[in-house]
N, C-alpha and C positions, 0 to 999 in steps of 0.2 A: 428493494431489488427482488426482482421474482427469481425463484430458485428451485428448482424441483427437490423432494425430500433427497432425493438418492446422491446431488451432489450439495448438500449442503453441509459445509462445516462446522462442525461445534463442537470442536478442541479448542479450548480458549488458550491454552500455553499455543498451540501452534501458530493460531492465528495471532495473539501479540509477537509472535517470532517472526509472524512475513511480515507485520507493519513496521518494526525495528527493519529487518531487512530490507525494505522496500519504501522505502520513507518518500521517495521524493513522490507525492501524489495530485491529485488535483482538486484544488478548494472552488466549489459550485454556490453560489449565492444567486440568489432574487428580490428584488427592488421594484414595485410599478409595474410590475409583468415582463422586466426584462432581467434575460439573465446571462451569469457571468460567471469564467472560469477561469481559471491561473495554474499553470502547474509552480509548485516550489515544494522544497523540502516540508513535512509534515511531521516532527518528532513527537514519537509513542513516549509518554514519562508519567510519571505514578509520583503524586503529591506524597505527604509523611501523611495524611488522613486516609490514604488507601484509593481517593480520587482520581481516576485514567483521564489525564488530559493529552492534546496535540497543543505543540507550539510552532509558529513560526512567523512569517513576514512578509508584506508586499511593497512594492514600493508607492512613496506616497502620488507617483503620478499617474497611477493604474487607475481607472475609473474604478474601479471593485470597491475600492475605499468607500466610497459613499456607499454602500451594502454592508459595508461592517461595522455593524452597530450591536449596543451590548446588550448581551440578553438573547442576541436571533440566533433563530436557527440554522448550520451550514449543513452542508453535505462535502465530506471527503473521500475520494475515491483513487483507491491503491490497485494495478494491477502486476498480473506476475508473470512466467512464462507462460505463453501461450503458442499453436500452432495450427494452422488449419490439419484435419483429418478427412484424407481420403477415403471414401467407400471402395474405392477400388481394390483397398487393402485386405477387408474383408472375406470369408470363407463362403456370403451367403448377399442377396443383394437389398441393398439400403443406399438411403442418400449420406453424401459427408456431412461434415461438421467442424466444430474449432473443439479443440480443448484448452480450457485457459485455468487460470486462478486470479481473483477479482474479491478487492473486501470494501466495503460501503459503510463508512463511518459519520454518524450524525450526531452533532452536539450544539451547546448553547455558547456565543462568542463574547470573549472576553478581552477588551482593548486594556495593551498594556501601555504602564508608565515609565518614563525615562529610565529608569534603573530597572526595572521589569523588562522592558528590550534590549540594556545593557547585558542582563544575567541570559535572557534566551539567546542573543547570539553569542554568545560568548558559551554558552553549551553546544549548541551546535558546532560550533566552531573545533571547541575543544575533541569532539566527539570523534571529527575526520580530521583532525588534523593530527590525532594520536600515534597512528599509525605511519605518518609519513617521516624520512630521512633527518630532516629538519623540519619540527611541525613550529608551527607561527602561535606565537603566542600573543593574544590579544591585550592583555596588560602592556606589551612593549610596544605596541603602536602608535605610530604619531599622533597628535592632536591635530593636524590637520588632514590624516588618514582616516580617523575616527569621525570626522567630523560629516563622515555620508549615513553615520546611524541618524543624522537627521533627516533622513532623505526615507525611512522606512515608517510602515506601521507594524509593530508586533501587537502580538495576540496568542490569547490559550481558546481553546477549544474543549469545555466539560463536557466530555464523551455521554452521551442518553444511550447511544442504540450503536449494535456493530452489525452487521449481515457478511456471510463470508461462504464462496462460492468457492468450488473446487471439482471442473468438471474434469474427469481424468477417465473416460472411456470406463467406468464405472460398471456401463450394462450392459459392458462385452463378455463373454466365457472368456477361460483361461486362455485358449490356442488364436483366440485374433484379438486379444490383448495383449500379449505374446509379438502377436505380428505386428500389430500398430507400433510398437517398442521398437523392432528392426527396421523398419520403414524410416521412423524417424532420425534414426542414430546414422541410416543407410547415407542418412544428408549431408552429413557433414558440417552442419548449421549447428552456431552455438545456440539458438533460440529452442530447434526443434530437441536438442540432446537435453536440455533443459526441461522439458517436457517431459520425454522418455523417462529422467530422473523421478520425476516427479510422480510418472502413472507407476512406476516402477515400489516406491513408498508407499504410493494409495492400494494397492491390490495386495501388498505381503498386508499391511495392516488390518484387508479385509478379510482377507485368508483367516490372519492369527483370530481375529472376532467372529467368525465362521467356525473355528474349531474348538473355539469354547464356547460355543454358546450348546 
């Protein structure tokens, strides 16, 4: 993923903090020259050897399947808030842009077995279903409920390489990054306030690294 130095990130705690947050991503595979995408949940977990894998699942009547073979290479891609920016917002004249947050994770695939996609969905599972009123517990599930885990392929994914973008209006001054911030909040969109939040964290951080240096 091309990245210019000024927005690239590399806070490794942060960046495992948006792939936990942001999980449900898109798994990119190639076969023959042809290629193939799937969005589904993408879970960040740390083996007991210190190993960063993703885990998750397609079903088995996805054509993808046939691309997930052991050993290859994927591509996963998580994005985060984003929002187009106006130049009009501006103190001074320039073209718009998007500001986003976008992380490009690449590793080697790992087909799991029976009990191996027993235990990954049953962590995912347990994961959001923690939080809810009455969460489902997958042990008490019928046998003829249970019986669509035959219908998936699970898989880990041993992370090689992460890339992690975080374009937040960066190579604005104070006073029309300042204003980019009102502009978006002015929205009333939860996407755009997301944003705001976000350029809002990137420039106090730059600040504080600005004043100690």
């Amino acid at each position: 993923m091309y990245i210019p130095d000024i927005y690239k990130n590399e806070n490794q705690e942060e960046i495992r903090a948006f792939l936990k947050e942001n999980a449900f991503g898109i798994l990119v595979t190639n076969k023959e020259e042809k290629s193939c995408a799937t969005h589904i949940p993408l879970e960040l977990v740390k083996r007991e050897d210190g190993t960063e894998i993703l885990h998750g699942h397609i079903s088995k009547a996805n054509e993808q399947v046939a691309h997930l073979i052991n050993g290859k290479e994927v591509l996963c891609i998580f994005n985060g808030p984003h929002s187009y920016i106006s130049a009009s917002w501006y103190n001074f004249e320039e073209v718009s842009t998007w500001n986003y947050i976008a992380v490009q994770v690449r590793g080697k695939i790992k087909l799991l077995n029976k009990e191996e996609t027993y235990n990954s969905v049953k962590a995912l599972m347990d994961k959001y279903e923690a939080p809810q009123e009455e969460p489902v517990d997958i042990n008490l599930l019928s046998e003829k409920t249970m019986r669509q885990i035959n219908g998936i392929v699970a898989f880990e994914i041993e992370i090689t390489s992460i890339d992690a973008a975080k374009k937040m209006s960066q190579n604005r001054d104070k006073v029309n990054h300042t204003a980019i911030v009102s502009r978006l909040r002015e929205t009333g969109h939860t996407p755009e306030k997301a944003v705001a939040d976000e350029m809002e964290k990137t420039i106090q951080t730059s600040f504080a690294k600005a004043k100690n240096l």
